[in-house]
Wavefront OBJ file of the C-alpha trace (Angstrom):
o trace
v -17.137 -52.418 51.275
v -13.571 -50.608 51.585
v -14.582 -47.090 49.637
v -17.876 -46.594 50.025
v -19.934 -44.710 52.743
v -22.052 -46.972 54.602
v -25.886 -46.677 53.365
v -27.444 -45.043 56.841
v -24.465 -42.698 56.925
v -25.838 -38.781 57.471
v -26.648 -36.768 54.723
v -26.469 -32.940 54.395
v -28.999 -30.527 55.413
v -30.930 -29.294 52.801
v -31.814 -25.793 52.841
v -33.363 -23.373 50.249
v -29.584 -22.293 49.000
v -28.513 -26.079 47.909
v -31.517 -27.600 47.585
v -30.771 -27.878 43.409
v -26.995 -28.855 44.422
v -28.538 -31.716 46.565
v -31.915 -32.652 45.183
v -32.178 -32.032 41.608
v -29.377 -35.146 40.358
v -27.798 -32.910 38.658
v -24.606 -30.566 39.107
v -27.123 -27.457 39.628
v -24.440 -24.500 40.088
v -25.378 -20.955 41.819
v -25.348 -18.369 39.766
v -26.052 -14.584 40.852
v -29.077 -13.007 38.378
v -27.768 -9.551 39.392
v -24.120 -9.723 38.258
v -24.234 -13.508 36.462
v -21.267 -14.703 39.011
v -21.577 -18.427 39.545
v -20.204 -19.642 42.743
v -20.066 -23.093 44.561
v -20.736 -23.586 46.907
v -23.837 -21.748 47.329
v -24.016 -19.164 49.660
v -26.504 -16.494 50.527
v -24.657 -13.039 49.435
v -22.416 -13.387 45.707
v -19.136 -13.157 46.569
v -18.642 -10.469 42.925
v -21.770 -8.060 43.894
v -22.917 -8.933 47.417
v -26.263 -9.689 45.313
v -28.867 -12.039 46.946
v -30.874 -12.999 44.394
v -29.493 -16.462 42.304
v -31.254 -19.338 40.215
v -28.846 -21.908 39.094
v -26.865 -23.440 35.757
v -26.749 -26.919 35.207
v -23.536 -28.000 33.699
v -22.556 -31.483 32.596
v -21.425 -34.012 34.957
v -17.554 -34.100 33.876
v -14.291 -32.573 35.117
v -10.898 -33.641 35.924
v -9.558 -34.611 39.256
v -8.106 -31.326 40.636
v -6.518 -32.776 43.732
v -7.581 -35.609 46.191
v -6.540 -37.593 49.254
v -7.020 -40.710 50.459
v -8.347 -41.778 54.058
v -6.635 -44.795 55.551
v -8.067 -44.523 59.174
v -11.431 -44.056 59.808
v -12.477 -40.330 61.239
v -15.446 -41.952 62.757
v -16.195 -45.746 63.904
v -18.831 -45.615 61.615
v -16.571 -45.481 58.503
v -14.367 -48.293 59.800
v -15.645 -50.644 57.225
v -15.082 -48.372 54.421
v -11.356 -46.953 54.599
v -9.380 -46.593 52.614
v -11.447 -44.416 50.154
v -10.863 -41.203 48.585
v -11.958 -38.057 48.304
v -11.396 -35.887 45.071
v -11.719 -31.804 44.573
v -13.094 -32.215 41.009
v -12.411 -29.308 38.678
v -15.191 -28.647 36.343
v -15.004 -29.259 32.225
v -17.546 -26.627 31.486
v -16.724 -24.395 34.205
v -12.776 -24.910 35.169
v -12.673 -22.261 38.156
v -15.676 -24.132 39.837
v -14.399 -27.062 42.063
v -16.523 -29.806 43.422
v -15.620 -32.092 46.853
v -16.712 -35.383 46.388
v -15.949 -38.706 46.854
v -14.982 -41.749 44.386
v -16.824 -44.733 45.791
v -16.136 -48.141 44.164
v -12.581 -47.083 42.492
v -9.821 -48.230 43.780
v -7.964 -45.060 46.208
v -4.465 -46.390 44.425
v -5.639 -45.830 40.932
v -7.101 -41.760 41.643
v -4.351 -39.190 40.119
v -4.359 -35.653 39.595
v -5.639 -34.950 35.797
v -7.736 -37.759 36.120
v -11.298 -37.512 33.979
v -14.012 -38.293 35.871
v -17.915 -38.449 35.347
v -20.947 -37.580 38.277
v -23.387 -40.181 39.328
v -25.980 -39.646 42.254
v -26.510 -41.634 44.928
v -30.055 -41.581 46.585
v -30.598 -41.177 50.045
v -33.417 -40.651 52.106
v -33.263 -37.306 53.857
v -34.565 -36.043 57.285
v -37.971 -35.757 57.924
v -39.394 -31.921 56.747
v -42.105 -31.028 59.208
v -45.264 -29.505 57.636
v -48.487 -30.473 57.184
v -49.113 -32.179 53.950
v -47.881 -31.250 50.685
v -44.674 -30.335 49.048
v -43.146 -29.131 51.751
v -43.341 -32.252 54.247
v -42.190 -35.778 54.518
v -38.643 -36.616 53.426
v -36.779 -35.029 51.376
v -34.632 -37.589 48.879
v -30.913 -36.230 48.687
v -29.301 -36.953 45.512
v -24.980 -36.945 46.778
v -22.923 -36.370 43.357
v -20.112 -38.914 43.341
v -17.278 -39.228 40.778
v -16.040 -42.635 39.072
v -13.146 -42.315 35.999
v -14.550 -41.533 32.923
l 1 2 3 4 5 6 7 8 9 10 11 12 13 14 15 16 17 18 19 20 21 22 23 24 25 26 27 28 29 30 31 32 33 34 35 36 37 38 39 40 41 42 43 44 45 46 47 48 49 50 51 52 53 54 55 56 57 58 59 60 61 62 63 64 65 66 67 68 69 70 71 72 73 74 75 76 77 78 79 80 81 82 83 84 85 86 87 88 89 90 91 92 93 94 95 96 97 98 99 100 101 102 103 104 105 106 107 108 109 110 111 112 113 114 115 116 117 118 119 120 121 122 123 124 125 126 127 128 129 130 131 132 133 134 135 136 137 138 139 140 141 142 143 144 145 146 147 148 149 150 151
């Protein structure tokens, strides 16, 4: 379907730094417990302090489309099915500065404009296999991708 990802396309690696951001189905932000800095997305030294030490805010799942494009021609012959669809830089409601990439599967690319409200949704995927052996830390991991649809 024109706008949405095909189901066995690849999902991100999950790694201790976004494993809220990509696990948790929720907009899980980084924030630095030395200085308070948020930042997205996460990295492993705050940008304010150079601290290395973060937990994470949740914020609610709303912004306003900050800027977007749309992709007519496929980047890959895997996404052939789905063009055109676009892809929105969301700007936060609770947190303005903090901007979110995403994408807006089953809107129509035409109808996306700048100053557009929007609302987050997760889509489940299953993840790569985590080796281990046994508990928490093995098997797959379920990635929860935050997508945007109009408020």
């Amino acid at each position: 379907m024109p706008g949405s990802p095909p189901s066995d396309w690849a999902t991100p690696e999950v790694t201790p730094l976004n494993r809220a951001w990509f696990t948790s189905g929720t907009l899980a932000v980084q924030r630095c417990t030395k200085c308070g800095a948020i930042q997205h997305p996460p990295e492993e030294f705050c940008n304010s302090c150079a601290g290395t030490d973060f937990d994470h805010r949740v914020v609610e799942p709303r912004g306003t489309v900050h800027s977007f494009t749309v992709a007519h021609y496929a980047p890959s012959a895997a996404l052939a099915e789905s063009v055109p669809y676009a892809v929105v830089l969301v700007s936060l409601d609770e947190l303005p500065e903090v901007r979110v990439i995403g994408n807006m599967p089953d809107t129509d690319p035409a109808s996306v404009r700048i100053g557009m409200p929007v609302v987050a949704y997760w889509e489940e995927r299953p993840g790569p296999e985590r080796p281990g052996a046994g508990g928490a830390e093995s098997g797959a991991t379920v990635v929860r991708l935050p997508q945007w649809r109009p408020a």
